[in-house]
N, C-alpha and C positions, 0 to 999 in steps of 0.2 A: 493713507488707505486704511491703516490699522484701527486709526480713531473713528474712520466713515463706518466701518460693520463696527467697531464697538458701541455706536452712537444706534445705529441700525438694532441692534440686535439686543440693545436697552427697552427701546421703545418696543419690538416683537414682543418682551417678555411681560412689560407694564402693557399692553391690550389684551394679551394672554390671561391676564389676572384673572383672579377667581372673581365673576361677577355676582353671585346671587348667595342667597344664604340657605336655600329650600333645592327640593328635589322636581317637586310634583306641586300642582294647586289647581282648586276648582274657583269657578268665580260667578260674580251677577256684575254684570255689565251695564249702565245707565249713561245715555246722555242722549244725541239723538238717534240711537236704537235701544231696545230694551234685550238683554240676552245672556246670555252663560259662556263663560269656556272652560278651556281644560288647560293646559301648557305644563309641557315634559320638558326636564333640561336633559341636553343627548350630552353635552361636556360641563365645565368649570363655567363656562361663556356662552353657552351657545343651547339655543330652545326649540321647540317647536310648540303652536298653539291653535288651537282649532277652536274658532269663538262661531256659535251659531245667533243670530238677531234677529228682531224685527224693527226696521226702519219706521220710525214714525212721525219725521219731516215731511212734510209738504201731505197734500191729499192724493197728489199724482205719483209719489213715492214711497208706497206703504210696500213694502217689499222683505220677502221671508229670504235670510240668508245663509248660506255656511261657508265662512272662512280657513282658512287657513296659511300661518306664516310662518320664517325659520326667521330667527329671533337670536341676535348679541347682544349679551351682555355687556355692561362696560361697569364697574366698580366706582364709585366716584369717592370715593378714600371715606365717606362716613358710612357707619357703621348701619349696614341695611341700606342704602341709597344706592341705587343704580340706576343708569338711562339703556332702555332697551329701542332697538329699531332694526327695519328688515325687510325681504320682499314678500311679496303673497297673493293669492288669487281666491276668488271667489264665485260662489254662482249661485243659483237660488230662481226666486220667481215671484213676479208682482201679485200682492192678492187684494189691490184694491186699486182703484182710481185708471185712468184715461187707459194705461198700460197695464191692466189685471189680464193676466193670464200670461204674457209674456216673458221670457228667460231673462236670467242675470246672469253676467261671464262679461267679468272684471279683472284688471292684473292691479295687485295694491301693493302700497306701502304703510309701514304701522311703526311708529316711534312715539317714545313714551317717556315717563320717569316711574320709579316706583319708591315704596319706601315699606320693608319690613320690620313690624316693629318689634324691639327686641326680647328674647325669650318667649317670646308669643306665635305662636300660626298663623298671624295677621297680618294681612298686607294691604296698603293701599297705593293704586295706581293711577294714571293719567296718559291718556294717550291719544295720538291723531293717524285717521289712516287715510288716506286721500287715495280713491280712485280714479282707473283710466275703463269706464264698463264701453262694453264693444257691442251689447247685445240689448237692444229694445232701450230706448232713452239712453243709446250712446254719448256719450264725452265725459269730460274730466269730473269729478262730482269731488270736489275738495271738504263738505262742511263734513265730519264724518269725527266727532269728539266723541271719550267716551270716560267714565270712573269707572272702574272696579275694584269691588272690595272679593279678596282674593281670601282663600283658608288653604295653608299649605299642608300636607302630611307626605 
């Protein structure tokens, strides 16, 4: 029993780790939306991020959005390299095509990598957030990639 919580309580402490190297960052978001965020680290591991975009896949999908996710970090032993992933929800509103005018209200997910580079404010990231939207052109909408180049202070 001794070894099962020391074994336990090993791993507790290596997820625990310090995941990130920065406090705060702003960003420009590109892939298929175009948009900005912000992401605050509330612990060692642990963020929140409120990314606003405009979707510009499809013609029936042009759609203004504001996210937001709570965000763990995970350390991946090199230096500046981390995988972040998390739950989140969104809403917003269509402003072009078949569904213009119509709401967005979405529950998401958002996993990523990133990599800051060192001695620098610089970061670049990679991430996929696949939603479940519930409002106007409901179901799963998977294609949802995105880059960011992040400036931490």
């Amino acid at each position: 029993m001794k070894k099962v919580l020391i074994i336990i309580s090993a791993l507790l402490i290596t997820l625990s780790a310090k995941g990130q190297d920065y406090e705060r960052a702003v960003s420009a978001r590109l892939g298929t939306s175009i948009g900005a965020s912000y992401k605050q680290f509330l612990t060692a591991g642990s963020a929140f991020e409120a990314i606003t975009a405009l979707d510009i896949i499809g013609k029936n999908d042009r759609k203004m959005t504001l996210s937001a996710y709570g965000e763990y970090h995970y350390n991946l032993g090199v230096d500046g390299l981390s995988l972040f992933g998390g739950p989140g929800v969104s809403f917003g509103l269509y402003v072009a095509g078949e569904y213009k005018d119509g709401a967005v209200l979405s529950i998401d997910m958002i996993s990523g990598i990133e990599y800051k580079l060192p001695d620098q404010p610089f970061i670049l990231a990679f991430d996929w957030n696949p939603q479940l939207q519930m409002v106007t052109n409901s179901g799963i909408k998977p294609a949802n990639f995105g880059i960011s180049f992040r400036y931490t202070f």
